[in-house]
N, C-alpha and C positions, 0 to 999 in steps of 0.2 A: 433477480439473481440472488442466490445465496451465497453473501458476501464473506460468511461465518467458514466455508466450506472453502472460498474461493482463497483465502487467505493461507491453506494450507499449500497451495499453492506456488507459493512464492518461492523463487530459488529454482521451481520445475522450468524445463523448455515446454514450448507450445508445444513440442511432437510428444510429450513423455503422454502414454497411453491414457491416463486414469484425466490428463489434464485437459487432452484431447477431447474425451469424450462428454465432460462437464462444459467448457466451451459449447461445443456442438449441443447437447440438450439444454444449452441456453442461446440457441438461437444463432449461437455468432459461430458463423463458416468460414468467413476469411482466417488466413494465418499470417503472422509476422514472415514476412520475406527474406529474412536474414541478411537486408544487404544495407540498413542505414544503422545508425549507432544505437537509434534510440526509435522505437516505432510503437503505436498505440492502436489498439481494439476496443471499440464500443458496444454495450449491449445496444438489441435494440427500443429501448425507450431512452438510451444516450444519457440514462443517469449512474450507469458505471462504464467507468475507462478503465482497460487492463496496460499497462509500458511494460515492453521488453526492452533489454538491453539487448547487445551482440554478446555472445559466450566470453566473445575474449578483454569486454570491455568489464563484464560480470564480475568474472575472476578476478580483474587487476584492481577493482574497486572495492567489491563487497566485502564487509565483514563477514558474513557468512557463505557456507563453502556451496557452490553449486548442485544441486540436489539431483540432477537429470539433465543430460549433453542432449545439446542440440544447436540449432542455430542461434535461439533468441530465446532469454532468460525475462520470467515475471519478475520485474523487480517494485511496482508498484500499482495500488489497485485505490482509484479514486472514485468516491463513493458521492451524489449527489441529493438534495432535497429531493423528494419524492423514491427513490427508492422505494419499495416495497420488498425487496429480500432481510434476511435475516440478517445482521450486522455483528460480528464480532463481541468478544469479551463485557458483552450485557450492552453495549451502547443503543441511543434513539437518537434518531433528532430533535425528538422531544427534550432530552438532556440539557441542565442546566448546567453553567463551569463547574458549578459545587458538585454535581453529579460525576463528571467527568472524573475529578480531582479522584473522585472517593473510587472509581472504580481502574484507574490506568495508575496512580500514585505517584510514578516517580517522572515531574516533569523537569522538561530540562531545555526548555526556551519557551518565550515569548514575548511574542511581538506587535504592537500596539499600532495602529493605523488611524488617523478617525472614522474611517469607516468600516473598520473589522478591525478585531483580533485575533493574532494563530498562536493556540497551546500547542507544544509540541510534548509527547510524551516518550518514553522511552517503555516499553513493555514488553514483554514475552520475545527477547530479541529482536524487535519490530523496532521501529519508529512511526507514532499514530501522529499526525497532525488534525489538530481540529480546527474547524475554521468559520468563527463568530461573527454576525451583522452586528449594525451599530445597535442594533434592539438586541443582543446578547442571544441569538436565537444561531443554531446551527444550521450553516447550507452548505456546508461540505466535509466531507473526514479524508484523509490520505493517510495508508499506511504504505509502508515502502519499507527497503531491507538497507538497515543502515550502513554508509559506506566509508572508507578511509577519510573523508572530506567531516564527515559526522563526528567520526573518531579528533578527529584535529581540533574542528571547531566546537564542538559539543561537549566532550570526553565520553563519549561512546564508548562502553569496551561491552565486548561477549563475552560471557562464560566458556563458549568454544572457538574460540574465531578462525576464520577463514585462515589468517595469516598469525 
């Protein structure tokens, strides 16, 4: 899946036409059902997950203003080791922290485990998480659309916000 494309994304309903159609020429035909809070799509090799929200949980949450109505909003697109689509704002999994740092800039948490660590970055209105083995190696990325929760505890602000 191309991840770079898929990102654009974000903030569309599953029904919005263009969103539609990249979905389905990536294999995945089911659609978010519009009836739980929070509901997820996999590709099928299971190493990207698409989360929608419910429209009206969208709104009341996101910093950013919903892009296209419908039942269920992308509001996060989780990216897995092995991937082979094209990945956003220059990223690899290849990428060291130093590489990360240098290409997303402005971070704005993280969090130390012993056995991972998550950069959290703040970018292109986004919020990218990245997410490090105890061998400092990438096995996951998450972007997501930063929400009033982010704003509180982060200091998230947008240049156009939602609210």
């Amino acid at each position: 899946m191309n991840v770079n494309e898929c990102v654009g994304f974000l903030g569309h309903s599953s029904s919005f036409p263009l969103f539609d159609s990249f979905l389905a020429n990536n294999q995945i035909m089911t659609r978010p059902k519009g009836k739980e809070s929070y509901e997820t799509l996999k590709s099928l090799d299971h190493k990207t997950v698409l989360s929608f929200q419910l429209l009206a949980d969208f709104k009341e949450e996101s910093l950013i203003p919903v892009k296209s109505e419908g039942k269920s909003i992308l509001s996060e697109i989780e990216v897995h080791t092995g991937n082979t689509g094209t990945l956003p704002y220059g990223l690899s999994f290849k990428d060291r922290v130093e590489d990360i740092k240098k290409k997303l800039n402005n971070i704005v948490d993280n969090v130390s485990i012993p056995e991972r660590n998550i950069l959290t970055f703040h970018h292109d209105s986004l919020l990218i998480s990245i997410f490090f083995n105890k061998n400092k190696e990438i096995f996951m990325i998450k972007m997501f659309v930063p929400s009033i929760y982010d704003k509180k505890n982060l200091g998230i602000e947008i240049n156009n916000p939602a609210r």
